[in-house]
N, C-alpha and C positions, 0 to 999 in steps of 0.2 A: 734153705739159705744159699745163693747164689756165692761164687767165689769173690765176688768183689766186695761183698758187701758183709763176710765171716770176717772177724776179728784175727783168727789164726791164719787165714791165707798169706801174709804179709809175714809169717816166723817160717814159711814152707819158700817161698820164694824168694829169689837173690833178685836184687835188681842190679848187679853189678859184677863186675869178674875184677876178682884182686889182681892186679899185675904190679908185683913188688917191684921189679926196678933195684938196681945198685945204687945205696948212699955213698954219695958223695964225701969225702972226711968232715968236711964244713956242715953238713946233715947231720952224720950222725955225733960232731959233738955240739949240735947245736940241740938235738933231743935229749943227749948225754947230759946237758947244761938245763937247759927249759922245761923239760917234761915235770920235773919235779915240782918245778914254778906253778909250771899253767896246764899241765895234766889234769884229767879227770877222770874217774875211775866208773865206769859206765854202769857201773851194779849198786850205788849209792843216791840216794833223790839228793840232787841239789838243793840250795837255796838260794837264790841269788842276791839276795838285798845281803848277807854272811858272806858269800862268796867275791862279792866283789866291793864291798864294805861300803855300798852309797844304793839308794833304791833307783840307780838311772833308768831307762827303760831296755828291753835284752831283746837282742836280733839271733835267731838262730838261723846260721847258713847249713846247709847239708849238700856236703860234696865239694868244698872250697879248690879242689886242684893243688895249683902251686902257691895259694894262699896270698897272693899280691898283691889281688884287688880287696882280699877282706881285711890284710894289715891297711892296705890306703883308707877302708872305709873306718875302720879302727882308730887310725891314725887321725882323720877327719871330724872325726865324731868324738872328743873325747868326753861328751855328755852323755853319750850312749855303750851300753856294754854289750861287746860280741863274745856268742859260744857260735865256733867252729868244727864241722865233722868231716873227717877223713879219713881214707881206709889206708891207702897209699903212702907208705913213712916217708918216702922221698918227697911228696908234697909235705907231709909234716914237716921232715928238717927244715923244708924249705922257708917255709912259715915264720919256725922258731927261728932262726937264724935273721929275720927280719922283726921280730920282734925283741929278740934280746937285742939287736944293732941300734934301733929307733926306743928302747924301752917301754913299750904300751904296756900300761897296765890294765887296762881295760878287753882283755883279752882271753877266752879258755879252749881248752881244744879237748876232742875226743876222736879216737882214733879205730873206733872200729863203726859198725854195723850202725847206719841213723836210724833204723826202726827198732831195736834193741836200747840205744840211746832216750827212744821218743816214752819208748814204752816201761824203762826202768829208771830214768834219771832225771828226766824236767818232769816239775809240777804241773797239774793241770792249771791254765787260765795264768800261766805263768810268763808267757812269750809275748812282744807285742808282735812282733816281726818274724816270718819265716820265710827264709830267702833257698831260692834252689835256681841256680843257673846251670844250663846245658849239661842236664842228667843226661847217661848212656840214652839214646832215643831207639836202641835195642832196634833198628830199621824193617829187620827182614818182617814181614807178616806173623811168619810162626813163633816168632820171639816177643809179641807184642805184651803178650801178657807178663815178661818180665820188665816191663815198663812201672818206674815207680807210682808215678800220679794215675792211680787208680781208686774206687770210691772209697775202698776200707784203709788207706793209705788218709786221703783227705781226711776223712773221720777222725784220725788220729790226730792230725794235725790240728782239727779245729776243735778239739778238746784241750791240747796245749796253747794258743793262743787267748790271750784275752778276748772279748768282745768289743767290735771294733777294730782287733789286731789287723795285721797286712799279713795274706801269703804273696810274695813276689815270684815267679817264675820265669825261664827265657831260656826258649830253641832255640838253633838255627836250622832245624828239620821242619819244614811247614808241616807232614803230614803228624808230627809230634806235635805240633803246636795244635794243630785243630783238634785233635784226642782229647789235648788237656783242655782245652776250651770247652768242647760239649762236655768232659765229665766234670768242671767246675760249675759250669752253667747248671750242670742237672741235680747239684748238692743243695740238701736245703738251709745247710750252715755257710754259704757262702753268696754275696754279693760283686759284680763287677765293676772295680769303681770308675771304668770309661766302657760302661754298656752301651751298646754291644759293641765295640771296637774292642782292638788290641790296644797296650800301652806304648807311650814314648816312654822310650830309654830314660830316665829319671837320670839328676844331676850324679842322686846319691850311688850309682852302681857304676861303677870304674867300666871302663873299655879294658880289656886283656889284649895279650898281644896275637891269642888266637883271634880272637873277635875284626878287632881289626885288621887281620891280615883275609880274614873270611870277606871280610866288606871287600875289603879293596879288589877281591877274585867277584865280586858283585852276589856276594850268596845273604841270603836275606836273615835278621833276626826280628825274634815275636816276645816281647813279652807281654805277663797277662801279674794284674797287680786286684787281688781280689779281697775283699772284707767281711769280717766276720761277724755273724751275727748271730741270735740265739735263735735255739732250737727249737720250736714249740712240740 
């Protein structure tokens, strides 16, 4: 069994470096305040239709940053419920602090490890939506393999998604985008739903202020919005 495609390869590798960052006082009483709210405790299966007391349908983002654009989609959406993953508390407060300001209740967050998250705490066939924008793109070559979207990675996720569900993805490293393309291309639980092109930027995914300040330096973004289907 090859490493991409072992189930335990994905508990051996980090796809990401923790750099804690000093909280801000508005941070940390804003986890002081919210964590209790809209924490999740990573070692318990959810439910969602209990947890968020309506069966709307549930987006999970992994890797939210400073958490802006998935309060605005939050915010936007209040038919739809978001769980958020974060490893970084300063994006946390950050988060919380706009959500206790704006009061979303349609909102939860977790704060450590999304493959520890994937794999002890959302149900199978439970997500419609998995959203992942500008993971680490880990650049140098010898670092490639701690790149998250790898095959036993996908696997994961298209056991937590419904059938039908959307995984949403988006670089702005081409040579990351095309990786994740041939290894999405090559899944047999996933279809591209603008084959074979990349996607437009959908209404539904906020511009960041990283984003558009990348644009305006002329540096390009990819996203790739792909659907799931069953396994025979």
């Amino acid at each position: 069994m090859s490493n991409e495609t072992n189930p335990n390869f994905l508990r051996r590798i980090r796809s990401f470096v923790k750099r804690e960052g000093r909280l801000t006082p508005g941070q940390d009483s804003a986890i002081k305040t919210g964590w209790p709210l809209y924490g999740l405790d990573p070692a318990l299966l959810i439910e969602p239709n209990s947890l968020f007391a309506n069966n709307h349908p549930v987006t999970l983002e992994i890797g939210f940053g400073n958490g802006e654009s998935l309060a605005t989609m939050a915010e936007n959406n209040p038919d739809r419920n978001f769980i958020g993953i974060e490893v970084h508390r300063p994006g946390v407060g950050h988060l919380l602090r706009i959500v206790l300001e704006k009061k979303l209740t349609n909102i939860r967050l977790f704060d450590t490890d999304a493959i520890e998250v994937l794999q002890h705490a959302i149900p199978d066939h439970s997500l419609d939506c998995v959203q992942l924008f500008f993971p680490d793109p880990w650049h140098k070559k010898r670092h490639h393999k701690r790149r998250i979207v790898q095959t036993s990675f996908l696997t994961l996720i298209h056991s937590k998604l419904k059938t039908g569900g959307r995984f949403h993805a988006a670089t702005d490293w081409k040579n990351y985008a095309e990786h994740m393309m041939e290894t999405l291309n090559a899944h047999p639980g996933f279809i591209n739903s603008t084959e074979p092109n990349y996607a437009e930027r959908p209404d539904s995914r906020p511009l960041t202020k990283f984003e558009n300040r990348g644009l305006r330096l002329g540096h390009g973004v990819w996203d790739m919005i792909f659907i799931t289907k069953t396994l025979k």
